[in-house]
N, C-alpha and C positions, 0 to 999 in steps of 0.2 A: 492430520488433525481429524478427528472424530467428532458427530454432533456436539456441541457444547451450548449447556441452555444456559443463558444469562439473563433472563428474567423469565416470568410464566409465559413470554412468549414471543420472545427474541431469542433464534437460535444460530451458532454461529457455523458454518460450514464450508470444507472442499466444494471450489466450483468443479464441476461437471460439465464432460460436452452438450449435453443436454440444456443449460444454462447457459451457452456462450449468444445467443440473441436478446435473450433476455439481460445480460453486462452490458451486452454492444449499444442497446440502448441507452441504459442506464448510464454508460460513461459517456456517450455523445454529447446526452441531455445535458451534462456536466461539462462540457465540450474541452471531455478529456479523448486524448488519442486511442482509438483502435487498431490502427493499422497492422500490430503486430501481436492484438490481443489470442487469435489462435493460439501462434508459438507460446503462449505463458499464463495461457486458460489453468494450467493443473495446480499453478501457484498461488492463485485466487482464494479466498476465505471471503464467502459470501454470508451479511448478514439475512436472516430470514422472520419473516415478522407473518404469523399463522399462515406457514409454507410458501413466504410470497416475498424475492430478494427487494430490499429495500435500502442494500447498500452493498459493499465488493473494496478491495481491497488486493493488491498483490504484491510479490516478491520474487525477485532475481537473487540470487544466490552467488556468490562469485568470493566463495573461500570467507575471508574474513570481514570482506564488505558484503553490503548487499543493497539494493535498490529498489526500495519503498515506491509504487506506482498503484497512481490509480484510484486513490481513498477518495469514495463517493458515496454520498446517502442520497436517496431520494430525496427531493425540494418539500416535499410535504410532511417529512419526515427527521428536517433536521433541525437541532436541538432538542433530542430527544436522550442524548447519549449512546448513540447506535454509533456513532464516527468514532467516538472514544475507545469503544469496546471491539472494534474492527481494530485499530491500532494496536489496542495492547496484545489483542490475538496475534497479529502479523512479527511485536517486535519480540513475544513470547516465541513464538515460532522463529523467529532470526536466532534468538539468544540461543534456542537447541539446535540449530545446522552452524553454531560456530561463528554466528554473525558476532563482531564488535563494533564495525563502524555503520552506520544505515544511512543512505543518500536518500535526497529527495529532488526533482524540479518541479516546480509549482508557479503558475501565473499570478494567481490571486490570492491564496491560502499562507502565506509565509507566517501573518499573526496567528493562525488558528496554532499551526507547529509551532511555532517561538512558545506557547504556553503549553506544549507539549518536550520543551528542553531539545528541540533542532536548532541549529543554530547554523546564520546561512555564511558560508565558506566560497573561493573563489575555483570556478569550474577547472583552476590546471592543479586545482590542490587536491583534486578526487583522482582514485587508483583508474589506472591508463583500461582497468577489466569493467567497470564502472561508466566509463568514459566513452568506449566501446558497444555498449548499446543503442538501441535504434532508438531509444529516449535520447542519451545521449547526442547523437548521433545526426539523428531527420524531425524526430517528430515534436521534440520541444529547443525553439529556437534560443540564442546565446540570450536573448533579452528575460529567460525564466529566471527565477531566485533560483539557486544550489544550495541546499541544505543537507547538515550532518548531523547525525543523534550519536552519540558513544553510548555504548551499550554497558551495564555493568559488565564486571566481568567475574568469573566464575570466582570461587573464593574454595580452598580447601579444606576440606572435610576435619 
């Protein structure tokens, strides 16, 4: 994903190592997990508001699934539609690596998704590659909501 401007001055972009203290924050503040943010720094789309992230976003890739982690806006900054436009980048970007199905766990967020067409599913109904992550895994406990979004899918030319 290349700069993409989405307004006179919200721009959306690849996180960078250079950017990984500046997420590490940002998702703490959100008291979303880091533990594993290094490993999956390159799958980030971070929003930028006059060169200054103000929101982040990532993606695991795992064939047909893929695992949504991470959607955070700064507290000063939300309802702005920056959360919105980090999503549709991420499931834009899902839809071209072959994504169809998109997981989520979330603590507190489940209505924000529900009016984004996630719908929450039971954790042994998600693919065992899914399931297999350190979200999975350690860092979001069984009591998070599991959510799924179906992705369209391609349609022939």
């Amino acid at each position: 994903m290349s700069s993409k401007l989405v307004s006179d001055r919200l721009v959306l972009e690849p996180a960078s190592a250079v950017d990984l203290g500046t997420i590490s924050h940002l998702l703490e503040a959100s008291a979303l997990p880091v533990a594993d943010l290094e490993d999956h720094l390159r799958s980030f789309v971070l929003a930028k508001w006059q060169g200054e992230i103000v929101g982040a976003v990532g993606l695991e890739n795992y064939g047909e699934s893929g695992l949504l982690r991470s959607l955070c806006v700064r507290t000063d900054r939300r309802s702005e539609g920056i959360g919105r436009a980090l999503l549709l980048a991420i499931e834009a970007a899902a839809f071209a690596r072959g994504v169809r199905d998109l997981y989520l766990l979330t603590f507190s967020a489940a209505p924000y998704f529900e009016k984004h067409q996630f719908i929450e599913v039971a954790r042994d109904r998600v693919p065992v590659a899914i399931r297999g992550t350190a979200q999975f895994r350690t860092l979001c406990p069984a009591f998070a909501t599991c959510m799924r979004k179906r992705l369209p899918r391609a349609t022939p030319d």
